[in-house]
N, CA and C atoms as an extended XYZ file, in Angstrom:
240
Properties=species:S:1:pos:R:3:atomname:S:1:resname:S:1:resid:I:1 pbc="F F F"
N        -0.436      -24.759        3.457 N   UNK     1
C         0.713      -25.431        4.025 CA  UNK     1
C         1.134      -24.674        5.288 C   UNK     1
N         1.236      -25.654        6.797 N   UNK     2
C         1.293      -24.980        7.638 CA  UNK     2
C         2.521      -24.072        7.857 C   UNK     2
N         3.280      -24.153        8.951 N   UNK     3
C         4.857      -23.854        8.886 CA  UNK     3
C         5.740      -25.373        8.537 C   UNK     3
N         7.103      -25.124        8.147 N   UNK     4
C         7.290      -26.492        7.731 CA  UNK     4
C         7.847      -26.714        9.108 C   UNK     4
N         8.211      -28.320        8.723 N   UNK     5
C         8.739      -29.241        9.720 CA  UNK     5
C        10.057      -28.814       10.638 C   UNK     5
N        10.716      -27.748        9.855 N   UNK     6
C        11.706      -28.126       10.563 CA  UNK     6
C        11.613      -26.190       11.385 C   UNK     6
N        10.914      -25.451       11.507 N   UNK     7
C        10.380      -24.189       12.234 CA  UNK     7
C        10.641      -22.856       11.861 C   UNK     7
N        10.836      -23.529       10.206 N   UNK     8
C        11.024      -22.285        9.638 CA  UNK     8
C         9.410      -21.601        9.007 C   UNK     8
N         9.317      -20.638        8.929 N   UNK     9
C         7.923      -20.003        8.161 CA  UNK     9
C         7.391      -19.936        7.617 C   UNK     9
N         6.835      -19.908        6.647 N   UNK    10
C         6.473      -19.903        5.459 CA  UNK    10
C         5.690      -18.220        5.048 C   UNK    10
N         6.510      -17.735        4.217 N   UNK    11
C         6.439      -16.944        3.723 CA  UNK    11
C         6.453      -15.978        2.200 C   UNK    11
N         5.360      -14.972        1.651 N   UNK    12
C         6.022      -14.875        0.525 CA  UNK    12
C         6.526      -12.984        0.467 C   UNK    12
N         6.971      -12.992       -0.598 N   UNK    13
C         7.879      -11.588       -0.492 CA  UNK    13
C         7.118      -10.657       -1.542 C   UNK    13
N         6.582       -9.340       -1.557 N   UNK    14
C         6.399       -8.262       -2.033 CA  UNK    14
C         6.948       -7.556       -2.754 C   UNK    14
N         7.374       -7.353       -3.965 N   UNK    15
C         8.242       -5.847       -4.535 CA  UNK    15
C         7.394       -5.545       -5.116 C   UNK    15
N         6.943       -4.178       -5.067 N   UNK    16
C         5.909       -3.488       -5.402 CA  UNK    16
C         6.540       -1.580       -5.970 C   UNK    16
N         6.548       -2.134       -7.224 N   UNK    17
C         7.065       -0.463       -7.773 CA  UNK    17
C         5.577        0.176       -8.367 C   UNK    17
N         6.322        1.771       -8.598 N   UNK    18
C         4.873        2.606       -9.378 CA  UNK    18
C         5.475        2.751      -10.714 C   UNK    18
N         4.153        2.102      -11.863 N   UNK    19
C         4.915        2.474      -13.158 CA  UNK    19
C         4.451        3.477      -13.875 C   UNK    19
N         3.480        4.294      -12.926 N   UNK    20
C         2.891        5.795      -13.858 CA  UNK    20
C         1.905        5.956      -12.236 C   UNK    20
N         2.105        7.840      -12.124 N   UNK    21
C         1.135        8.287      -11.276 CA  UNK    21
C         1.510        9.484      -11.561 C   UNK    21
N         0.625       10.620      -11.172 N   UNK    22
C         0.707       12.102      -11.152 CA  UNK    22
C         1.856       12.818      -11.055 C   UNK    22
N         1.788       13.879      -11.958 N   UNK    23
C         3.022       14.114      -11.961 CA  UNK    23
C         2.986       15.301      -10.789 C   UNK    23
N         1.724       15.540      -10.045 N   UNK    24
C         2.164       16.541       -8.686 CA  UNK    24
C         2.594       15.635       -7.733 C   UNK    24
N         2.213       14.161       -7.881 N   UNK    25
C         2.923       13.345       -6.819 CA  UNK    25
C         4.335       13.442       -6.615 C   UNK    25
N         5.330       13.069       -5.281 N   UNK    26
C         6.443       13.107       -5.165 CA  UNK    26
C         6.684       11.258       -5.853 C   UNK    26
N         8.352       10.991       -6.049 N   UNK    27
C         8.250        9.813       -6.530 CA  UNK    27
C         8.337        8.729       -5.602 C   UNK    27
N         8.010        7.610       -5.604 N   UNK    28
C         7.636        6.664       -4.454 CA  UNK    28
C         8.927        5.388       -4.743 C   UNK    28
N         9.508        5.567       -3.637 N   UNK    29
C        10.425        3.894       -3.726 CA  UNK    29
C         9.710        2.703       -3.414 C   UNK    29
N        10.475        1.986       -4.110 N   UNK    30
C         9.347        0.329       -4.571 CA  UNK    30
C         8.981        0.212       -2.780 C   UNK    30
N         7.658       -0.985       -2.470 N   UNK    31
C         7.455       -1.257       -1.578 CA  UNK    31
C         8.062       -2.869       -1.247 C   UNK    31
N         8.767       -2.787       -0.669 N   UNK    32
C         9.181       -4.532       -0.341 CA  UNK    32
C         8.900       -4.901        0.986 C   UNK    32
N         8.475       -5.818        1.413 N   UNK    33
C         7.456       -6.495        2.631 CA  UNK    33
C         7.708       -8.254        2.333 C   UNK    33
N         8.027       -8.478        3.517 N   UNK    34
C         7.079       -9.749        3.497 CA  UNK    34
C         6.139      -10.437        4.209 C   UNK    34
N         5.263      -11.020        3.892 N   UNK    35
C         4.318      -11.785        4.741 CA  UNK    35
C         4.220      -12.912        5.336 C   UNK    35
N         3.830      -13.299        6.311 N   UNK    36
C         4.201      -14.715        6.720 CA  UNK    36
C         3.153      -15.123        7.077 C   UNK    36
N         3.497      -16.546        6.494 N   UNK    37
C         1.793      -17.205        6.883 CA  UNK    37
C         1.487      -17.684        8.876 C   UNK    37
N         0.305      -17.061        8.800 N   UNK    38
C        -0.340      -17.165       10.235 CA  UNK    38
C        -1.618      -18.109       10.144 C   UNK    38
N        -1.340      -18.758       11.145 N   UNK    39
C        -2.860      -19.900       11.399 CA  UNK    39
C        -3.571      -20.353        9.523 C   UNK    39
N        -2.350      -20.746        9.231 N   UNK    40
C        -2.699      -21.332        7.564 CA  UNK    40
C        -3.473      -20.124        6.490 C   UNK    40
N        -3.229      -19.060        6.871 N   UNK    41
C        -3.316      -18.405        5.763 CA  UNK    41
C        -2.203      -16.230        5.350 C   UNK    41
N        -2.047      -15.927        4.167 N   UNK    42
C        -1.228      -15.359        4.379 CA  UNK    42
C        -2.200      -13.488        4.000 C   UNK    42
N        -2.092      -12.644        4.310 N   UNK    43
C        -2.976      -11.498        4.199 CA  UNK    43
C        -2.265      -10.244        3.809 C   UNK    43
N        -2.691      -10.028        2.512 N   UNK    44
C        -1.914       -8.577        1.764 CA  UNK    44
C        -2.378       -7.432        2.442 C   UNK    44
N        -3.927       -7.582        3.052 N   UNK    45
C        -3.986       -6.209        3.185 CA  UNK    45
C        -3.463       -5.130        4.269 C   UNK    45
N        -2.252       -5.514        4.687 N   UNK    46
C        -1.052       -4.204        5.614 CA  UNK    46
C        -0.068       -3.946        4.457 C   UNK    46
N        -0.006       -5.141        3.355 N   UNK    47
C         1.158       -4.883        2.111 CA  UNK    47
C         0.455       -4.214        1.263 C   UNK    47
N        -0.714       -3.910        0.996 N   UNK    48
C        -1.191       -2.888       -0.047 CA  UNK    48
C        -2.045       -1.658        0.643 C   UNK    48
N        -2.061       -1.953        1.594 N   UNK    49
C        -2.472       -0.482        2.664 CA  UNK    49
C        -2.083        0.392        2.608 C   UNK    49
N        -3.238        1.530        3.286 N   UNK    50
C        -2.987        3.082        3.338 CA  UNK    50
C        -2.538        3.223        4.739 C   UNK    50
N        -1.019        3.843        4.074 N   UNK    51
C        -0.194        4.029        5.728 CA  UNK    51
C        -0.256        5.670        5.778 C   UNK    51
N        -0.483        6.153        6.778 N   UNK    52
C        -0.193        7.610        6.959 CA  UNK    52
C         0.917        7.533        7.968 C   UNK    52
N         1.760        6.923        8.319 N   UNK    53
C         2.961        6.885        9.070 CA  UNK    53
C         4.071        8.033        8.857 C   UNK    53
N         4.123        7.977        7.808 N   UNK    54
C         5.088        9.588        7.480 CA  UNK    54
C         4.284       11.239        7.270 C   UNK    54
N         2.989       11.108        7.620 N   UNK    55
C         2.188       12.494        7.645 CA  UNK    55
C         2.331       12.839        8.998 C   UNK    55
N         2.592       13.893        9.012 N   UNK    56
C         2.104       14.345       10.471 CA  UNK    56
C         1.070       14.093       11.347 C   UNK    56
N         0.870       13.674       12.538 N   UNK    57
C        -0.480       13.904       12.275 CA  UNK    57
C        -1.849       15.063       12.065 C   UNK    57
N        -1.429       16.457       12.675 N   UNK    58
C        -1.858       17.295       12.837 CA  UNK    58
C        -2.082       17.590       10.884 C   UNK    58
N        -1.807       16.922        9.574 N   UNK    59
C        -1.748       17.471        8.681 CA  UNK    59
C        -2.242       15.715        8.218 C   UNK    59
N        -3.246       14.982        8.350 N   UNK    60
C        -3.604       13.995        7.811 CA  UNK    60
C        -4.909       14.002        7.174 C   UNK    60
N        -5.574       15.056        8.214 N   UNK    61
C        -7.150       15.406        7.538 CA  UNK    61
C        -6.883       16.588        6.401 C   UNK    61
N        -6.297       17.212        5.802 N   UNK    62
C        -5.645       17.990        4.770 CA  UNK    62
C        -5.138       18.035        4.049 C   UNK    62
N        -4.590       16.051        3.854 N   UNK    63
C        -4.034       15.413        3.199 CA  UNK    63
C        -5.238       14.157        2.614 C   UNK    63
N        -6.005       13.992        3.481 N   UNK    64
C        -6.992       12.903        2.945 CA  UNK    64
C        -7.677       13.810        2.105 C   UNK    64
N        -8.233       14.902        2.486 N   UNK    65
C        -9.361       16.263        1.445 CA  UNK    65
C        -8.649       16.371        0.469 C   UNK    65
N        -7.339       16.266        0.251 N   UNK    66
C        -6.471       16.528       -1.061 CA  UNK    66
C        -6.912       15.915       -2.113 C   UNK    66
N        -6.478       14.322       -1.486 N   UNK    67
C        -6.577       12.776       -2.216 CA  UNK    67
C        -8.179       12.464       -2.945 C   UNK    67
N        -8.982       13.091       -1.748 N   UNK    68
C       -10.147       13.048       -1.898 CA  UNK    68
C       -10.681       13.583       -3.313 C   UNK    68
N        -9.979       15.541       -3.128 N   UNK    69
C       -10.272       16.217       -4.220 CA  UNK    69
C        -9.600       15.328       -5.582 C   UNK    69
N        -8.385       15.213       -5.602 N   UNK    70
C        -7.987       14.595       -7.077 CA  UNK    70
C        -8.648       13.302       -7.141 C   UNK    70
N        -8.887       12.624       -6.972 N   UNK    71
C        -9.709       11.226       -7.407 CA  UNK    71
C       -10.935       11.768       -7.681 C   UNK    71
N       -11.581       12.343       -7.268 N   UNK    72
C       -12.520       12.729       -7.894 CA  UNK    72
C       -12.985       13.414       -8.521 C   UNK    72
N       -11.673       14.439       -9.252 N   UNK    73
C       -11.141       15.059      -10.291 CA  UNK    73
C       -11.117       13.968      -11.168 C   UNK    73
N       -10.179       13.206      -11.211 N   UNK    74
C        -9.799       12.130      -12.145 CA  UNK    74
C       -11.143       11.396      -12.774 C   UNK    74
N       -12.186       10.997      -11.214 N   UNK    75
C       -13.007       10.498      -11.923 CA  UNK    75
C       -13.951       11.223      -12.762 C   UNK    75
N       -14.268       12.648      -12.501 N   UNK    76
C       -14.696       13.436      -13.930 CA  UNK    76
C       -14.556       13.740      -15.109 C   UNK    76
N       -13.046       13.208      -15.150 N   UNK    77
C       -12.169       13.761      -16.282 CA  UNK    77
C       -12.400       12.375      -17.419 C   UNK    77
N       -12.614       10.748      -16.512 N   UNK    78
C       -12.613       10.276      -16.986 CA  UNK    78
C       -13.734        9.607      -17.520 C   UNK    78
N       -14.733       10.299      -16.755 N   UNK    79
C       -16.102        9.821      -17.627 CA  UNK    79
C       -16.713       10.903      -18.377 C   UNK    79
N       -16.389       11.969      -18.990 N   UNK    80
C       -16.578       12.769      -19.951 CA  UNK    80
C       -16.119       11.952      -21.227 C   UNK    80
């Protein structure tokens, strides 16, 4: 459905909370976004994306090796 008739948008809305993650993680406030449909279709992936907007940048490659290391911690832990 394109935009409607009368030039309003069409759009849908995001609330996105965490209901379990690490407990070295800090705690995360819900994510709320919305999307609006463009050229007939609507696209999550900037609403479920990896933002590094609040890292420094000089401290992003030290932060990805982190993420890196625990996931793939996790995934050892979980195929034992």
């Amino acid at each position: 459905m394109p935009e409607a008739s009368c030039g309003v948008k069409t759009s849908i809305r995001e609330y996105v909370t965490v209901t379990a993650q690490s407990s070295d993680l800090p705690p995360r406030p819900p994510l709320d976004k919305t999307q609006v449909l463009m050229d007939g279709a609507i696209s999550d992936l900037q609403a479920f994306g990896y933002d590094e907007s609040d890292i420094a940048q000089g401290q992003r490659e030290a932060e990805r090796q982190r993420s890196k290391e625990r996931y793939g911690a996790s995934v050892a832990r979980n195929s034992i």
